[in-house]
N, C-alpha and C positions, 0 to 999 in steps of 0.2 A: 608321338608328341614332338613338337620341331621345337628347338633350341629356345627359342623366343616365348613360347608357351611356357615353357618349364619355367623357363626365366620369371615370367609377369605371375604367376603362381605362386612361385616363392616369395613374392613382393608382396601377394596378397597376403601371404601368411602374417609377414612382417606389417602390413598395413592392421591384422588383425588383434596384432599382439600391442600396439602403439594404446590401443584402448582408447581413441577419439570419440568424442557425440560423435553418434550416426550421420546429421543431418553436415556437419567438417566433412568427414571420410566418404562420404556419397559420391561427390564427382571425380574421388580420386580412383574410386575401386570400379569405377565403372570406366575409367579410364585404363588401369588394367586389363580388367575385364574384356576390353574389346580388342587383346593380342591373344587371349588364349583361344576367341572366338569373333571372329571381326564383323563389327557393326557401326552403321554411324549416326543411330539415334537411340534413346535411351527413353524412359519415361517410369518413373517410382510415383506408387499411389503408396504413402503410410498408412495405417488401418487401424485405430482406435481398438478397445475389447470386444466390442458389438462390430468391428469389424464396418464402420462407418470410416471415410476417408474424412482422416486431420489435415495432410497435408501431401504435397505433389512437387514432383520435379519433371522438368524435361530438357532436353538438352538441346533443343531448337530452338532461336527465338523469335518463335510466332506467338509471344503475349499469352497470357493465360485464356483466350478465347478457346482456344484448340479445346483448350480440358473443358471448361464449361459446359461447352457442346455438347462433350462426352457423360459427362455426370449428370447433364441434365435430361438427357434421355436413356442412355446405353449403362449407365453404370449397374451389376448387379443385375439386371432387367433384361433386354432385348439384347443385347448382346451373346446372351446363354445360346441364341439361336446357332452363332456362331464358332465359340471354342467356351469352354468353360469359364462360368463368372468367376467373380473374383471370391466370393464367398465360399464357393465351392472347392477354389484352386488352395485355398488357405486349410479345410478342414477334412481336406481329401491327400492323405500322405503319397498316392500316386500320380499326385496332377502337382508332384513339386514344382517338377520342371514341366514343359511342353512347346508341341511346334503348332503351330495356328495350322497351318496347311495338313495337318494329318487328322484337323476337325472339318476343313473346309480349306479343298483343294482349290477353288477358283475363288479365294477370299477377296483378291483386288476389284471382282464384281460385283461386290455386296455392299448393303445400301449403307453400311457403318464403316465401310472403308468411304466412301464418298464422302460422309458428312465428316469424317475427325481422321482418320488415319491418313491419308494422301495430303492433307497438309504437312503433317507433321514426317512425312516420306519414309513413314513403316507404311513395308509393301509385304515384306518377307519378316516373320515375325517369331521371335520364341521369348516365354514366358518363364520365370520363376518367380515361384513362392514361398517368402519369407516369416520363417518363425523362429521364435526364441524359447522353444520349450513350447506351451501352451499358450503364450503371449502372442498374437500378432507382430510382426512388424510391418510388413506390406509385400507388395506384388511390383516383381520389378518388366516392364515389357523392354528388351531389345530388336531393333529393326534394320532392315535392310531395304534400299528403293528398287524402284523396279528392274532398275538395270543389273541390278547383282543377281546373288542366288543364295535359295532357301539354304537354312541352316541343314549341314550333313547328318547322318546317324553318326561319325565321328566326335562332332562337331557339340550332338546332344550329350551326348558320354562326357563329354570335359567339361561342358557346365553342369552335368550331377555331379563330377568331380571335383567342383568348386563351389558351389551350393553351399558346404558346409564354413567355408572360409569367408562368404560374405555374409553369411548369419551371424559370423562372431566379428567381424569388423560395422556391424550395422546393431551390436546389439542393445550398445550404449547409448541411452534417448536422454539422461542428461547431461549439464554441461560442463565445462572445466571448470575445476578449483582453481584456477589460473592458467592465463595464456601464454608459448610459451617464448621467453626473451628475444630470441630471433625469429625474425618474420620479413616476409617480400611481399608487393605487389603481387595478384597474382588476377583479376578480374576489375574493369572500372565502367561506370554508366555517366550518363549527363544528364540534367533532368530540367525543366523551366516551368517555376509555379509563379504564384501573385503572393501578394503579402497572407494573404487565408490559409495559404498551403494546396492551394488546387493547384493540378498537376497541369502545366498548358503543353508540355510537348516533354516527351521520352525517347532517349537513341533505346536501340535495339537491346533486349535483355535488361533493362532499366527497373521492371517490376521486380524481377528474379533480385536484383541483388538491394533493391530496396525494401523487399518485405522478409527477409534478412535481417537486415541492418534496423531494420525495426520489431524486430523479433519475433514478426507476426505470421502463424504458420496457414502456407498457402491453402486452405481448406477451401469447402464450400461456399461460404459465406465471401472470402476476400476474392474467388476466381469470378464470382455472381457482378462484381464493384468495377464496374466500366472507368471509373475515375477517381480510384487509390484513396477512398473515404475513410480507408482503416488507417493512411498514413498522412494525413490530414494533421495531425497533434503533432508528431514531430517535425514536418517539414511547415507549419506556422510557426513552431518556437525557431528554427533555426531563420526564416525568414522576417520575424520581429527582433534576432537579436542583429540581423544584419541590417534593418531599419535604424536599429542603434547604435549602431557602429558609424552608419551615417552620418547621425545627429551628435556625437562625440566623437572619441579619438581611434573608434578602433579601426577603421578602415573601412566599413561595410563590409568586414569578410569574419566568417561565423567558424569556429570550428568543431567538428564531434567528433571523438574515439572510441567506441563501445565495443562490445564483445556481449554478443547474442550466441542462442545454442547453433546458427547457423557459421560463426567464424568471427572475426574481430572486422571490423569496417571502420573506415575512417572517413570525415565526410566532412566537407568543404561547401558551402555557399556562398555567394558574393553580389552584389549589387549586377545586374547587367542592363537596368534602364531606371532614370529617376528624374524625379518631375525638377519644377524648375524652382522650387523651396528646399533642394537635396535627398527628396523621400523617394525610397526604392518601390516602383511600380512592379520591377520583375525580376526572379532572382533566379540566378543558375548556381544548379545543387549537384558536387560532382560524387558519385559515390565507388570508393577504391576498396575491395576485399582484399584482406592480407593474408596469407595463409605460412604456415608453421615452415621453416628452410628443410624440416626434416620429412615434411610430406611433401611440399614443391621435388626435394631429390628422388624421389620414388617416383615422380612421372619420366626421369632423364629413363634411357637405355643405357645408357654409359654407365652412370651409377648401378644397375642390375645387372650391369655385366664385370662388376668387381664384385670380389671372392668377399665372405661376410665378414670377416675383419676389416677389410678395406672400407666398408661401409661405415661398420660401427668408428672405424677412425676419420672418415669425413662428416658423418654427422657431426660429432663432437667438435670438430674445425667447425665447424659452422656456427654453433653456439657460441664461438669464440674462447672454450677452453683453451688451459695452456699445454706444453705438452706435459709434465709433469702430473697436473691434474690428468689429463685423457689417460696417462699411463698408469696411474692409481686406481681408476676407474676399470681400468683392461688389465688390471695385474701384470705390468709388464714396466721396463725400463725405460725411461726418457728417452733414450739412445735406438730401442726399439722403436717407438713412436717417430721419431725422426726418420727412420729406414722406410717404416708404410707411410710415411708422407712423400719423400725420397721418390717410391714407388709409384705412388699416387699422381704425383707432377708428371713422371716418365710416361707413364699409361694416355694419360690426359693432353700431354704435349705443352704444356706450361710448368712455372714456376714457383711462384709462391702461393701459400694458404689461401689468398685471396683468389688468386686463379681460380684454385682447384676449384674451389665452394661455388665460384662462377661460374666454371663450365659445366657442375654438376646440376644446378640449379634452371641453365638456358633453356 
């Protein structure tokens, strides 16, 4: 196992032990996940008791049409033809893990890669399947495009070897008792409705962090909705209060900060076109995820490459503990804490607190 591996491993542990909702920790573990075994697309079906899909992720954004496609023929059904359904992958303790290509060798010419796979540029494909005990969580698919190469029998070995470290970083479905104090930018969209809340134009990845931010889990019913019907309620109220911002003092500009089980979102509207009485015809709605300083530093390599002290003493900078505090926390003396901070700036090639946190977080 190569340095880097070991490394992203240990992370996960730490990513597992943080005890975040599933649906937070998702993009990060799978961001891990792709140094112990490298891939560049991703795709999580969650799975209800009956083992029906709640909700879906994917890391490309080609809009939820990709999945639709999928669920609305392949799901469960004709795809058995191919490697193991998803029902099956879940209640069959041998099909934890698997490699598509050891069910079907020439998968890139089958008619289910044509319709939903080759967009979404899994060519080269291995599956795992997630449980919590006898609970469901879901089926995670990673991919490779054509131009790579299949997953190795090494390669299979270290994700059974980590199988059990994304069970327990995924196994948490609900959400924070509170969000935590520090937080950064970490994902943003733009979006352009009318005063009713219909959607008239979307940047890339636009659905993904607005049905989020609207709490709403991307199931069957919301990937079926060509024009974001389900998020209709919140983006009218935030577009009639930027109607009244117009007609008063506020500026036409709306603001929301919410925390959903997908992450904390903060979301901006404004006036971008209005008639000649000062009423807003069309409003642009910008939506920004924030995500926690302490999981942002679990995506650095730098920070996985300090010793686990170093860690625990930059988290805490991050939060903006003092040292005293951090050293009460780590049983250890102010005088210490100055030394792994000391440390810490040398390593890093900067200066102060703020540095550090900085470079840890880039």
């Amino acid at each position: 196992m190569s340095d880097r591996a070991r490394r992203a491993m240990a992370a996960l542990q730490r990513l597992a032990a943080l005890g975040l909702p599933d649906r937070v920790a998702f993009p990060e573990f799978v961001g891990l996940l792709s140094e112990v075994a490298p891939f560049e697309t991703a795709a999580m079906l969650w799975l209800g008791p009956d083992h029906d899909p709640i909700d879906t992720f994917i890391t490309v954004d080609a809009g939820p049409e990709l999945i639709t496609r999928y669920a609305n023929r392949w799901f469960d059904a004709e795809e058995g033809r191919y490697y193991p359904r998803q029902r099956e992958m879940q209640l069959n303790p041998a099909l934890g893990v698997i490699r598509v290509s050891d069910y079907t060798p020439a998968f890139g010419e089958t008619e289910l890669y044509d319709e939903v796979y080759s967009g979404g540029r899994h060519h080269w494909i291995a599956g795992l399947a997630l449980r919590d005990g006898a609970r469901p969580i879901g089926n995670l698919g990673i991919g490779r495009p054509p131009r790579g190469r299949d997953f190795s029998d090494a390669e299979m070995r270290l994700l059974r070897l980590v199988r059990p470290y994304i069970v327990q970083a995924m196994s948490r479905a609900d959400g924070l008792d509170a969000w935590p104090d520090a937080d950064l930018e970490d994902q943003a969209a733009i979006l352009v409705t009318d005063l009713e809340g219909r959607v008239l134009h979307a940047s890339p990845g636009a659905w993904r962090l607005l049905h989020g931010a609207a709490g709403v889990p991307a199931d069957l019913a919301v990937l079926r909705d060509r024009v974001y019907e389900w998020a209709r309620p919140m983006l009218a109220t935030l577009a009639a209060r930027v109607d009244d911002g117009l007609a008063g003092a506020g500026g036409g500009v709306a603001r929301s900060d919410t925390v959903t089980a997908y992450g904390r979102f903060v979301i901006k509207a404004y006036a971008l076109d209005a008639n000649t009485e000062g009423e807003a015809r069309t409003v642009g709605v910008q939506i920004e995820k924030r995500l926690p300083v302490g999981l942002k530093m679990l995506r650095s390599p730098l920070f996985r490459a300090l010793t686990p002290r170093e860690q625990e003493v930059a988290r805490m900078l991050a939060t903006g503990m003092s040292y005293p505090v951090i050293g009460d926390r780590l049983g250890m003396g102010s005088s210490t804490v100055v030394t792994h901070v000391r440390n810490l700036g040398q390593k890093l090639g900067v200066g102060s607190r703020e540095e550090i946190v900085g470079a840890l977080c880039a």
